[in-house]
OpenMM code with the backbone's topology and positions (N, CA, C; nanometers):
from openmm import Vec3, app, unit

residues = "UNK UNK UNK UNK UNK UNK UNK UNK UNK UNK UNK UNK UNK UNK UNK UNK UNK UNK UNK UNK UNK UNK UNK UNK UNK UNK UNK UNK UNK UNK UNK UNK UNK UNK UNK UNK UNK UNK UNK UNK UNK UNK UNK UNK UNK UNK UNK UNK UNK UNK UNK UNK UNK UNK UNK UNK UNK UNK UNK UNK UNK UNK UNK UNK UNK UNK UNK UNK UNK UNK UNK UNK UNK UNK UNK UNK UNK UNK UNK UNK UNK UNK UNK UNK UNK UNK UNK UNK UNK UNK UNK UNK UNK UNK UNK UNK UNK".split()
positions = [
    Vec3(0.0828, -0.1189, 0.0000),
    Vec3(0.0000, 0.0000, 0.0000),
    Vec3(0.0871, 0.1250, 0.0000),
    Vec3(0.0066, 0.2327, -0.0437),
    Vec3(0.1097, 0.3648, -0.0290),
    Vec3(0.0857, 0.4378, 0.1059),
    Vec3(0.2345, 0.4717, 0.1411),
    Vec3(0.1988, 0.4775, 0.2955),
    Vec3(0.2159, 0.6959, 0.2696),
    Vec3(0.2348, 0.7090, 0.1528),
    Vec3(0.2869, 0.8698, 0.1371),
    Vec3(0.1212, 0.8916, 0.0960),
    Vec3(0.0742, 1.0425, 0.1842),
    Vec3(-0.0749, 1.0668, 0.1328),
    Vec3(-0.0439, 1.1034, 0.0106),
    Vec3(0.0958, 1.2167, 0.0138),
    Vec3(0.1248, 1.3050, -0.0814),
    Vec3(0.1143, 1.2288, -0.2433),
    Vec3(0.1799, 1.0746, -0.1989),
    Vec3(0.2362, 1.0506, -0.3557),
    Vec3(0.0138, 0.9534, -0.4103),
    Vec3(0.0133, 0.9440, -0.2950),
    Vec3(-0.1601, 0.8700, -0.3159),
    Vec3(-0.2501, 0.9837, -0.4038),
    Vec3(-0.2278, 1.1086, -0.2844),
    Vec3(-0.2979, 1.2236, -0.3701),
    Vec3(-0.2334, 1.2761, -0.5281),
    Vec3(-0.1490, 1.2230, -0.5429),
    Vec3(-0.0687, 1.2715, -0.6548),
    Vec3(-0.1422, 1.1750, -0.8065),
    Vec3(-0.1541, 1.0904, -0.7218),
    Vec3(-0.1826, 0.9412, -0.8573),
    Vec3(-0.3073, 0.9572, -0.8027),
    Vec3(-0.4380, 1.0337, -0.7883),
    Vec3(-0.5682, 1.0222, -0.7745),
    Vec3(-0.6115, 1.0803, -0.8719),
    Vec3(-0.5199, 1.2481, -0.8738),
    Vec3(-0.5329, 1.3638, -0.9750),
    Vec3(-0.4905, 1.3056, -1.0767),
    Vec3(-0.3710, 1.2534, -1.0744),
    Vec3(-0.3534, 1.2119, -1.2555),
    Vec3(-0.4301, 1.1198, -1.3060),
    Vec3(-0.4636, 0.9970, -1.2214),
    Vec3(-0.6281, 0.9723, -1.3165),
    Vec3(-0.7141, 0.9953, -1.3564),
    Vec3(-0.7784, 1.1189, -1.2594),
    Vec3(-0.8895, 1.1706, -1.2554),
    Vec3(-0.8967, 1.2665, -1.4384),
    Vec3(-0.7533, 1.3292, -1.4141),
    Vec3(-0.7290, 1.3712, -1.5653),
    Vec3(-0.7161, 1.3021, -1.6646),
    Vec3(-0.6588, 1.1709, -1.6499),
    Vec3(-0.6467, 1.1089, -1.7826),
    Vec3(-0.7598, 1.0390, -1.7682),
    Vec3(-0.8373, 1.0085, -1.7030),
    Vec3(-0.9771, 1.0198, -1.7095),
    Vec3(-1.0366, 1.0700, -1.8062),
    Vec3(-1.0828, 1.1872, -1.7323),
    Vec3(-1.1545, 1.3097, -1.8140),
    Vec3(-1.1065, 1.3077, -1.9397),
    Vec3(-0.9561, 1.3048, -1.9833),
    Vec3(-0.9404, 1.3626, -2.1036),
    Vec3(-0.9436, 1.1881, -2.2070),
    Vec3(-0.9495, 1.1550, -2.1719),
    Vec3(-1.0028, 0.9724, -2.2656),
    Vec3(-1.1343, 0.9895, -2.2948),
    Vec3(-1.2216, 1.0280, -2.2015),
    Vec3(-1.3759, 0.9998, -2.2115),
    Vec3(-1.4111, 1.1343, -2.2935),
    Vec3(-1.3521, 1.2208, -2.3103),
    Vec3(-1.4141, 1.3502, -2.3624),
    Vec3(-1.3367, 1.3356, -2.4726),
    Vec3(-1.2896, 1.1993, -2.5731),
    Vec3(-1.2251, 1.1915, -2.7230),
    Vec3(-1.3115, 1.1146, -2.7601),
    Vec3(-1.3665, 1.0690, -2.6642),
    Vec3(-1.5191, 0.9135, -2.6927),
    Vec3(-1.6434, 0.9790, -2.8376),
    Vec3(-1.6106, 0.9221, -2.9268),
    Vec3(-1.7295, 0.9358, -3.0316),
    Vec3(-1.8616, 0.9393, -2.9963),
    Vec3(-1.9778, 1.0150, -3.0082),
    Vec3(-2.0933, 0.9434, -2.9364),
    Vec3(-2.1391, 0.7725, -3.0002),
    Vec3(-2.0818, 0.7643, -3.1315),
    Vec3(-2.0788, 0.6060, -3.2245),
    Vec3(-2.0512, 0.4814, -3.0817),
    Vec3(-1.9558, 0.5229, -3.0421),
    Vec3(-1.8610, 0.4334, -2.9424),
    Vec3(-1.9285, 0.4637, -2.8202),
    Vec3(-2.0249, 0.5250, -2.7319),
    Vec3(-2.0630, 0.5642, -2.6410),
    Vec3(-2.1442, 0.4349, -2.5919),
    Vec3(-2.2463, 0.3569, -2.6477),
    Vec3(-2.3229, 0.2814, -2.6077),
    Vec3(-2.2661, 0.1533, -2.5698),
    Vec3(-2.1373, 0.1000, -2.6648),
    Vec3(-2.0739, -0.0033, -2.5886),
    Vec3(-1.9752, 0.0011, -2.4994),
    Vec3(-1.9201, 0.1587, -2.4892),
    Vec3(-1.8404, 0.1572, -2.3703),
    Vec3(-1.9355, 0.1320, -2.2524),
    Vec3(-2.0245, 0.2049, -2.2660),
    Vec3(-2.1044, 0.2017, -2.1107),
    Vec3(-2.1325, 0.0729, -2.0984),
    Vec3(-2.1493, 0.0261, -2.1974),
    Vec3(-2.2014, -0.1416, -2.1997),
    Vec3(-2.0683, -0.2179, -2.1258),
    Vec3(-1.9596, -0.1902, -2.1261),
    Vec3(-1.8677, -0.2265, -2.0599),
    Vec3(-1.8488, -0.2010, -1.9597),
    Vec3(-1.8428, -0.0647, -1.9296),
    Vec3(-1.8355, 0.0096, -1.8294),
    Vec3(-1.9389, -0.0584, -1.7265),
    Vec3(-2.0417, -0.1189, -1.7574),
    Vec3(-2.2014, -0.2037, -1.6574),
    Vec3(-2.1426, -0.3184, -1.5975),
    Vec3(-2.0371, -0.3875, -1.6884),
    Vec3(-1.9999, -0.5060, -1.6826),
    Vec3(-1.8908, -0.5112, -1.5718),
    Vec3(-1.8252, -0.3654, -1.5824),
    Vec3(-1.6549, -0.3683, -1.4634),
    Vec3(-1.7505, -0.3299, -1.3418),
    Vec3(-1.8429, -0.2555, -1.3414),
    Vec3(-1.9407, -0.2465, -1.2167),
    Vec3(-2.0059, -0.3238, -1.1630),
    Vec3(-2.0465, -0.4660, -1.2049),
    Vec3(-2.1125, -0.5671, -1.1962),
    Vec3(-1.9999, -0.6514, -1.1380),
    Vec3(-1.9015, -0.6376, -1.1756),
    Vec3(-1.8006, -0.7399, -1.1375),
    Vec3(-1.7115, -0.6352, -0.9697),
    Vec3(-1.7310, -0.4880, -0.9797),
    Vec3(-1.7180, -0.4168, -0.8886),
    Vec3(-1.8201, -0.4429, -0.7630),
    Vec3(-1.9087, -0.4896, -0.7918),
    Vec3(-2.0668, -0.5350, -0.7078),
    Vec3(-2.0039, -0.6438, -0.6545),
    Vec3(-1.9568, -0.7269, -0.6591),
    Vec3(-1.8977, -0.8588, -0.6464),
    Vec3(-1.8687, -0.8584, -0.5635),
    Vec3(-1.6880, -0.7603, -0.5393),
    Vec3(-1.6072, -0.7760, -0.4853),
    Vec3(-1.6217, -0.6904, -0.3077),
    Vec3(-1.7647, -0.6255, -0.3728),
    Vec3(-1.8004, -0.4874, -0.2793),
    Vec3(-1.8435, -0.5870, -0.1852),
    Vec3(-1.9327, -0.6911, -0.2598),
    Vec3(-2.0423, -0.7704, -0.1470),
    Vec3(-1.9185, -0.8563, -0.0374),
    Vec3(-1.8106, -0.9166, -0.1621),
    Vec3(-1.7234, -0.9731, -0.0539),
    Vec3(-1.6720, -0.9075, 0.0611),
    Vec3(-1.6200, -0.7829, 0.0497),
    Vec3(-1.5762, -0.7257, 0.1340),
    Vec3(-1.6578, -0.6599, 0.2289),
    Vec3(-1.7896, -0.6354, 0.1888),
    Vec3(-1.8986, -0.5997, 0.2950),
    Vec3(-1.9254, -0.7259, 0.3768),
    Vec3(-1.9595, -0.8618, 0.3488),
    Vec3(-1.9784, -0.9377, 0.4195),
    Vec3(-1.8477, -1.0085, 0.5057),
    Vec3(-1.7390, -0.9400, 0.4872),
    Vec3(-1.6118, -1.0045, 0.6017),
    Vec3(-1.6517, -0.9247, 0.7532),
    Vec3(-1.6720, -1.0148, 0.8179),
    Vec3(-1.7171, -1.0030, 0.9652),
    Vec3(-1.5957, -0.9505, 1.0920),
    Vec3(-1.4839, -0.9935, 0.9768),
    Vec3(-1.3839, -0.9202, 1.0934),
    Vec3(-1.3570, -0.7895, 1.1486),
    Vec3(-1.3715, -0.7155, 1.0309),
    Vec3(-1.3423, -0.5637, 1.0768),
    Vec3(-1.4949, -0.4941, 1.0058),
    Vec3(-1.5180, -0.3552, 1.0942),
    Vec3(-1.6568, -0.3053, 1.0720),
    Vec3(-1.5791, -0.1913, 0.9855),
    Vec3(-1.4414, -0.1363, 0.9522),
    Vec3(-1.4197, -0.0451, 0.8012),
    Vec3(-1.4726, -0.0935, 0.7246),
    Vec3(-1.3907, -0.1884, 0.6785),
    Vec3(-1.3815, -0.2733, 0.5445),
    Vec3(-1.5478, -0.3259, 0.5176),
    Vec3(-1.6035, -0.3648, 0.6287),
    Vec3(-1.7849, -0.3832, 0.5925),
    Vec3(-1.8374, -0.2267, 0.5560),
    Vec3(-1.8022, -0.1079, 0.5937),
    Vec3(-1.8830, -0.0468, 0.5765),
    Vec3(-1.8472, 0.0671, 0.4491),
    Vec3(-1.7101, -0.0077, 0.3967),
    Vec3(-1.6525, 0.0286, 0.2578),
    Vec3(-1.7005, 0.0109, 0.2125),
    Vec3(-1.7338, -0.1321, 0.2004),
    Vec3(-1.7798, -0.2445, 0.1063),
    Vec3(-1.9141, -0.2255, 0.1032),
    Vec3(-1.9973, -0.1652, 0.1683),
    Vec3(-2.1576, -0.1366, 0.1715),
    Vec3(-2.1248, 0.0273, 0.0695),
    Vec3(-2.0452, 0.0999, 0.1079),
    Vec3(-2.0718, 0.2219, 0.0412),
    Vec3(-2.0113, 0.1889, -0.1046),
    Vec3(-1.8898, 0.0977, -0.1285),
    Vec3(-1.8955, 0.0376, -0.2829),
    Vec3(-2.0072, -0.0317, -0.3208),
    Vec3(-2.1103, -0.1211, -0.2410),
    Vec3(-2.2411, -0.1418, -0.3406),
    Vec3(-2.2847, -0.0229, -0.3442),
    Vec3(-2.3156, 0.0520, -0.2760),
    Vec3(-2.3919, 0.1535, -0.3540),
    Vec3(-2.4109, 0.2437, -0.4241),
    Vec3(-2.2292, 0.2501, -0.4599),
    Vec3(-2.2535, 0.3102, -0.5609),
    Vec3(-2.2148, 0.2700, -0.6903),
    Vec3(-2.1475, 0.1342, -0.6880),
    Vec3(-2.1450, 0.0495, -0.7848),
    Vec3(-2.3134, 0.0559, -0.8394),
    Vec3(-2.3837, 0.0128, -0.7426),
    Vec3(-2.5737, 0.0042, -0.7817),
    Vec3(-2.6034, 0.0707, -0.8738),
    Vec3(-2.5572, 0.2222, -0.8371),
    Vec3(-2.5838, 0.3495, -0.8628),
    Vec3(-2.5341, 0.3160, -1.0109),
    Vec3(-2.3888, 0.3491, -1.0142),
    Vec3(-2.3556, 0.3258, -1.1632),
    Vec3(-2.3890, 0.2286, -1.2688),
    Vec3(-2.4558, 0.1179, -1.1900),
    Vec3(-2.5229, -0.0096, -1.3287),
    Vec3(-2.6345, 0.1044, -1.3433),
    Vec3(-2.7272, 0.0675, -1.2656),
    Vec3(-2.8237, 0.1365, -1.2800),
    Vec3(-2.8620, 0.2432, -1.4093),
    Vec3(-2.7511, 0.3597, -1.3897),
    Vec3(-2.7781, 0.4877, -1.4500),
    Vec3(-2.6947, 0.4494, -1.6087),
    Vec3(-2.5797, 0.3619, -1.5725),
    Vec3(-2.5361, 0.3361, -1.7431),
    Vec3(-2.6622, 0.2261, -1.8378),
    Vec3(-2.7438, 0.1730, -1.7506),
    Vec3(-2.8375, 0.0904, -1.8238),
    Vec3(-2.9471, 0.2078, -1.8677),
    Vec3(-2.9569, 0.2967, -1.8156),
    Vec3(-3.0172, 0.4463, -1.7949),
    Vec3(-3.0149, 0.4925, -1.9083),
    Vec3(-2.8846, 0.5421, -1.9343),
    Vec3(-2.7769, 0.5956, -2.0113),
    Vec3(-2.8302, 0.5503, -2.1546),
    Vec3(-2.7959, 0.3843, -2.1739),
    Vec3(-2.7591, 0.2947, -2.2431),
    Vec3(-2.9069, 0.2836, -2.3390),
    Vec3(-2.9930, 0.2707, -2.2631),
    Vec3(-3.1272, 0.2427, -2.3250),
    Vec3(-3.2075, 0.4318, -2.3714),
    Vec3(-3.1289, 0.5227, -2.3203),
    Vec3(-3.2070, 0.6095, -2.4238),
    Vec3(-3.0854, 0.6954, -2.5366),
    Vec3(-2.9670, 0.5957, -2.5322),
    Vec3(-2.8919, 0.6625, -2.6202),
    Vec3(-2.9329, 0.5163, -2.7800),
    Vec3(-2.9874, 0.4212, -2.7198),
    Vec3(-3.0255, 0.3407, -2.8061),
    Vec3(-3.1433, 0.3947, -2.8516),
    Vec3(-3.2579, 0.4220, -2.7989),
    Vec3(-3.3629, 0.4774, -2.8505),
    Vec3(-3.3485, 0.6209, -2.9372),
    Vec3(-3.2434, 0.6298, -2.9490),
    Vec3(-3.2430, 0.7397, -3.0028),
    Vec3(-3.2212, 0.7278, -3.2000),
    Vec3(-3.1410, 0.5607, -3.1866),
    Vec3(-3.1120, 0.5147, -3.3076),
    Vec3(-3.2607, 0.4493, -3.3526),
    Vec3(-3.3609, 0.4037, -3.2835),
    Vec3(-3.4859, 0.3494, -3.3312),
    Vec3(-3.5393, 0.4441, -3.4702),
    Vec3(-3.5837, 0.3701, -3.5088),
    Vec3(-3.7205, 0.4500, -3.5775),
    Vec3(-3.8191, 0.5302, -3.6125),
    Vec3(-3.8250, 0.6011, -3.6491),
    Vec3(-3.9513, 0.6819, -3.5902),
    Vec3(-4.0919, 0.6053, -3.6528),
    Vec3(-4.2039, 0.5687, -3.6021),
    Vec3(-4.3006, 0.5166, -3.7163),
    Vec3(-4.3412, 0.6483, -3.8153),
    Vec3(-4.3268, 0.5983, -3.9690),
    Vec3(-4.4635, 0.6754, -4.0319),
    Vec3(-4.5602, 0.7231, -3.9840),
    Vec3(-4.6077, 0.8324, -4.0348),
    Vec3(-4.7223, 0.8753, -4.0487),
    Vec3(-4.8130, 0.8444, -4.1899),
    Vec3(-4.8473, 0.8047, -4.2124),
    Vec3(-4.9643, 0.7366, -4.3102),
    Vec3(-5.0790, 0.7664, -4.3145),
] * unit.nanometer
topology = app.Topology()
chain = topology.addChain("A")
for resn in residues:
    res = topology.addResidue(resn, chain)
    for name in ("N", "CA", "C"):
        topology.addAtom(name, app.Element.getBySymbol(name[0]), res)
């Protein structure tokens, strides 16, 4: 683990930027299956949340692991959200006849 806050806080910001600046080159073309991926690392993030919420030894790590389900939840949730009206957007429109 990193025991320096300084060098922790250092590598939080530079993700957070290369973050931001990856997702803001994203095509909207490419948008629906990233998130579609993006559901899938959260689903598998749900997982690991539940494991670590249900270890009985220490009450941190349970109550990490409860605030990673929820917002893992949060994020399936809103990319299926996301996902289903950036698809509807490619539908059809019916005729008028």
């Amino acid at each position: 683990m990193l025991e320096d806050p300084v060098v922790a806080l250092t590598i939080l910001t530079l993700s957070l930027l290369l973050g931001f600046e990856v997702i803001s080159k994203v095509p909207p073309l490419l948008h629906t299956p990233l998130m579609s991926g993006s559901n899938a690392i959260s689903g598998i993030t749900i997982v690991g949340a539940l494991i670590a919420a249900g270890n009985e030894e220490r009450t941190v790590s349970s109550a990490l692991g409860f605030i990673a389900i929820v917002f893992a939840t949060i994020n399936v949730v809103g990319g299926f959200l996301v996902t289903n009206r950036m698809l509807a957007m490619f539908k059809r429109k019916p005729s008028k006849s």
